[in-house]
N, CA, C and O atoms as CSV, one atom per row, in Angstrom:
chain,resi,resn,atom,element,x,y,z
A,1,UNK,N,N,-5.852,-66.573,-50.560
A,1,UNK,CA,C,-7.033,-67.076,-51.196
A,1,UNK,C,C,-7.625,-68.236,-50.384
A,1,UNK,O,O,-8.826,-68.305,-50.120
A,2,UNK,N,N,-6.702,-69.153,-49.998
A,2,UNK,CA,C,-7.393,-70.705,-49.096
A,2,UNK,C,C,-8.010,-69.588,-47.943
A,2,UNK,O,O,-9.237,-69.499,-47.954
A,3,UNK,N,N,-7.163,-68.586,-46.786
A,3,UNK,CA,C,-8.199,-68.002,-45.953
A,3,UNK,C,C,-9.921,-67.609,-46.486
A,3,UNK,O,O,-11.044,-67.961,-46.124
A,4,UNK,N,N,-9.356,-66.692,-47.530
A,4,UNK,CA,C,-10.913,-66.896,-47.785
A,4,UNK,C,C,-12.045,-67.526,-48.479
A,4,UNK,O,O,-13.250,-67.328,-48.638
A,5,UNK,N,N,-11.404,-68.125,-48.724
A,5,UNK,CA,C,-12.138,-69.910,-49.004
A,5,UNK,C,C,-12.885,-70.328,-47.955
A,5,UNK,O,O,-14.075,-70.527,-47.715
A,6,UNK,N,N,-11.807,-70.405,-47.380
A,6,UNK,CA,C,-12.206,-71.048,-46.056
A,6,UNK,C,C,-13.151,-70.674,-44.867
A,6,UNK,O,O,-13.760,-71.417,-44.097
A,7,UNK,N,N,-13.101,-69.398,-44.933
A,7,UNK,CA,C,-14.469,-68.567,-44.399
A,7,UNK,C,C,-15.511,-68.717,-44.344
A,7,UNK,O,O,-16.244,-68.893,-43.371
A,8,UNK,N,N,-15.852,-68.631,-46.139
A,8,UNK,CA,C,-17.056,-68.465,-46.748
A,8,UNK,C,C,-17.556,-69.674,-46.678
A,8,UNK,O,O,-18.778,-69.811,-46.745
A,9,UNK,N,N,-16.908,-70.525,-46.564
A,9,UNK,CA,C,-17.134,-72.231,-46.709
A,9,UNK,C,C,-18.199,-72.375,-45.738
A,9,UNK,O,O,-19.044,-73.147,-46.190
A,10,UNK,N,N,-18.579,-71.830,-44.281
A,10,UNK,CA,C,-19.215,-72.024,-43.728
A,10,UNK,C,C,-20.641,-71.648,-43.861
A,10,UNK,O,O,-21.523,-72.127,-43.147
A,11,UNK,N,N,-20.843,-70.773,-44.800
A,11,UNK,CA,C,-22.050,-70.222,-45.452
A,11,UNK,C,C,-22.876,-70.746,-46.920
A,11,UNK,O,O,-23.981,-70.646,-47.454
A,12,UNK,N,N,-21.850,-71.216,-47.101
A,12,UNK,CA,C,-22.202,-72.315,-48.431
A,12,UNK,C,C,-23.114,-73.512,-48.170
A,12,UNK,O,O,-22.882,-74.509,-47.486
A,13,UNK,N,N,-24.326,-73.153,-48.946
A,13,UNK,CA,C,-24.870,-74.546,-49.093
A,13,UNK,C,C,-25.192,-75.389,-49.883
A,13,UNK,O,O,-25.783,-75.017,-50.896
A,14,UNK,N,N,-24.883,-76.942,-49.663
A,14,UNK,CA,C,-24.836,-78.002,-50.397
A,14,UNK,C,C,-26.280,-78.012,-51.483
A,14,UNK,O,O,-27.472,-77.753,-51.316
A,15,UNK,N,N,-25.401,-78.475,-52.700
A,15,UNK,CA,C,-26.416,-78.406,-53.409
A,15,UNK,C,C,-27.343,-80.214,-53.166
A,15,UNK,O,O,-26.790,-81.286,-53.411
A,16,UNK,N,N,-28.292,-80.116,-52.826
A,16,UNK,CA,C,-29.338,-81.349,-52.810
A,16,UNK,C,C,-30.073,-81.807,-53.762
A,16,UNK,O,O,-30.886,-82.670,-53.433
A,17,UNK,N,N,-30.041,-81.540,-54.678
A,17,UNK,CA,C,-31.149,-81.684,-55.585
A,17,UNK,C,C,-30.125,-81.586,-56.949
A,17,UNK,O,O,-30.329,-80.523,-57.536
A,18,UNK,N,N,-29.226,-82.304,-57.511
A,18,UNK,CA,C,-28.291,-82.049,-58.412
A,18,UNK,C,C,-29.443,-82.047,-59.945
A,18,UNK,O,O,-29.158,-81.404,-60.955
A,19,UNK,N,N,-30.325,-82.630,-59.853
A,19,UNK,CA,C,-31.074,-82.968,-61.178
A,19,UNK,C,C,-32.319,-81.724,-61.336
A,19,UNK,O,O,-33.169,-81.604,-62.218
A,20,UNK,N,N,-32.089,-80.970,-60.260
A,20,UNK,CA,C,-32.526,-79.384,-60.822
A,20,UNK,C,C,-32.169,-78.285,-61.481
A,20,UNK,O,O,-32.854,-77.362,-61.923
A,21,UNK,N,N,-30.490,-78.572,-61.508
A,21,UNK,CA,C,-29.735,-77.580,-61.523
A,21,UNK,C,C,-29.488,-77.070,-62.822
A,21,UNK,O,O,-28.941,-75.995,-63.071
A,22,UNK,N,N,-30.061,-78.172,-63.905
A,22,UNK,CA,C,-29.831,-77.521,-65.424
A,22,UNK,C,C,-30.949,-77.235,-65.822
A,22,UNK,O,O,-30.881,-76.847,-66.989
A,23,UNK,N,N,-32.403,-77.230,-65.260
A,23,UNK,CA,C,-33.623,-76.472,-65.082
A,23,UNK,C,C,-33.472,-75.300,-65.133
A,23,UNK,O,O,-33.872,-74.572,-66.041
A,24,UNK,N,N,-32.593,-74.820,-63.704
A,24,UNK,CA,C,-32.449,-73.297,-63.494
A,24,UNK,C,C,-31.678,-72.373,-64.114
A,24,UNK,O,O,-31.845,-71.181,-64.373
A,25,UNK,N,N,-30.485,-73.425,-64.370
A,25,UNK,CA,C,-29.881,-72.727,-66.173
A,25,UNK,C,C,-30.736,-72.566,-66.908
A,25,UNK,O,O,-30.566,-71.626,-67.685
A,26,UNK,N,N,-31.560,-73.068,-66.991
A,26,UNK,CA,C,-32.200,-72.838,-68.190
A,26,UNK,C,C,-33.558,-72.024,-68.331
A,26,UNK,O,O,-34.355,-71.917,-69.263
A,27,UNK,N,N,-33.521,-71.551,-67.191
A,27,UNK,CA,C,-34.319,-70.297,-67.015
A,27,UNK,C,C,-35.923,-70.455,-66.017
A,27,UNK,O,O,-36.836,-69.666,-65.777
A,28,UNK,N,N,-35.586,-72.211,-65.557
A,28,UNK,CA,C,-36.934,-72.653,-65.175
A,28,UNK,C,C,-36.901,-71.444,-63.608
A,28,UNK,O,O,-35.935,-70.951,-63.026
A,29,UNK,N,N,-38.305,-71.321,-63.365
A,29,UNK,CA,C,-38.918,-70.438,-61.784
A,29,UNK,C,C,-38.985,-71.526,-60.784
A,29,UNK,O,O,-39.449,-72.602,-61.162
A,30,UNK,N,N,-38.528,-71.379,-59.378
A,30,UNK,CA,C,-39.724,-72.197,-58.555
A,30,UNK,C,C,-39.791,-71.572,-57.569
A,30,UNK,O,O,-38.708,-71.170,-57.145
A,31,UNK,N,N,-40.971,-71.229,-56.812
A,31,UNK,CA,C,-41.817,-70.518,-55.900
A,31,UNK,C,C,-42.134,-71.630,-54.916
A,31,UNK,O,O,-42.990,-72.465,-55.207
A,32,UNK,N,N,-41.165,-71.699,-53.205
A,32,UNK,CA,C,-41.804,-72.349,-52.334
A,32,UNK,C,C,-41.280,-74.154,-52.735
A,32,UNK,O,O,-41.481,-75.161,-52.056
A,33,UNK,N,N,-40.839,-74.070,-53.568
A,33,UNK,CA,C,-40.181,-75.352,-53.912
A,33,UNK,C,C,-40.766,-76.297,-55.566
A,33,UNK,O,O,-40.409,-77.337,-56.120
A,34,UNK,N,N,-41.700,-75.338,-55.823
A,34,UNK,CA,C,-43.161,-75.819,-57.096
A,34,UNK,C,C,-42.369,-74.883,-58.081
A,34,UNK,O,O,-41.747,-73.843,-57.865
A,35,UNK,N,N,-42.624,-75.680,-59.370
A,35,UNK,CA,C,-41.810,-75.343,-60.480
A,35,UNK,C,C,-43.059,-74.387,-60.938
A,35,UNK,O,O,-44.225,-74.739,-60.762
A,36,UNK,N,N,-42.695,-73.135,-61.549
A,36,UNK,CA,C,-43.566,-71.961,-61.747
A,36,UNK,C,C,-43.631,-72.430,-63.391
A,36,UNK,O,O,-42.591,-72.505,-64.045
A,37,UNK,N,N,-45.116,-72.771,-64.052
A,37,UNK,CA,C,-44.846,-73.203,-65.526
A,37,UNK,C,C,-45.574,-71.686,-65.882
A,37,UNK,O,O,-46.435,-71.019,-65.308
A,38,UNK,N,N,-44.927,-71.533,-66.890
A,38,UNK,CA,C,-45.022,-70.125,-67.624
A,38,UNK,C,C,-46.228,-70.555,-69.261
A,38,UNK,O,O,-46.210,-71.598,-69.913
A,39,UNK,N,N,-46.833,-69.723,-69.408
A,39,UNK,CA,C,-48.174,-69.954,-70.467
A,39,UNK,C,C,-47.087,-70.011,-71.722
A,39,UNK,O,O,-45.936,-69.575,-71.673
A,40,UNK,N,N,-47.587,-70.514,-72.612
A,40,UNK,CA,C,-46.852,-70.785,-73.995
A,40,UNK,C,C,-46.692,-69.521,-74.783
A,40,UNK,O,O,-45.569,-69.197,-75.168
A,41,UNK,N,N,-47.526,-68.940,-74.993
A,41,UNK,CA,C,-47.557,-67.325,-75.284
A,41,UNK,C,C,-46.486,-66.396,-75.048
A,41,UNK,O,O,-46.290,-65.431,-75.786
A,42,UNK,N,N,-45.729,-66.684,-73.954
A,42,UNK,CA,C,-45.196,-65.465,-72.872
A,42,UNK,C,C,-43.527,-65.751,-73.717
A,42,UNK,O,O,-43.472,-66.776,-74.397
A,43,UNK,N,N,-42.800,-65.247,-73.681
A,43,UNK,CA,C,-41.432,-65.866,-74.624
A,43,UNK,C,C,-40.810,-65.009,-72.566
A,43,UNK,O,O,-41.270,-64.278,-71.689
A,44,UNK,N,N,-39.666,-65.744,-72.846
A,44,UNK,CA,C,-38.988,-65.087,-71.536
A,44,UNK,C,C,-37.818,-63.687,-72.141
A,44,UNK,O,O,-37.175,-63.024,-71.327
């Protein structure tokens, strides 16, 4: 298991932006780096 850990490790990237990340749980879009706001109407 550590071998392939350790592999993949090199393809992994750091998350930067930690205060986005429960946005995207939560179903938020972003296109190009711009948060995609969805019309009030639309239910997901």
């Amino acid at each position: 298991m550590f071998k392939l850990i350790e592999s993949v490790q090199a393809s992994w990237r750091a998350v930067n932006a930690p205060h986005l990340v429960s946005p995207v749980q939560a179903g938020a879009r972003f296109e190009h780096g711009q948060l995609i706001e969805r019309p009030e109407g639309i239910a997901a």
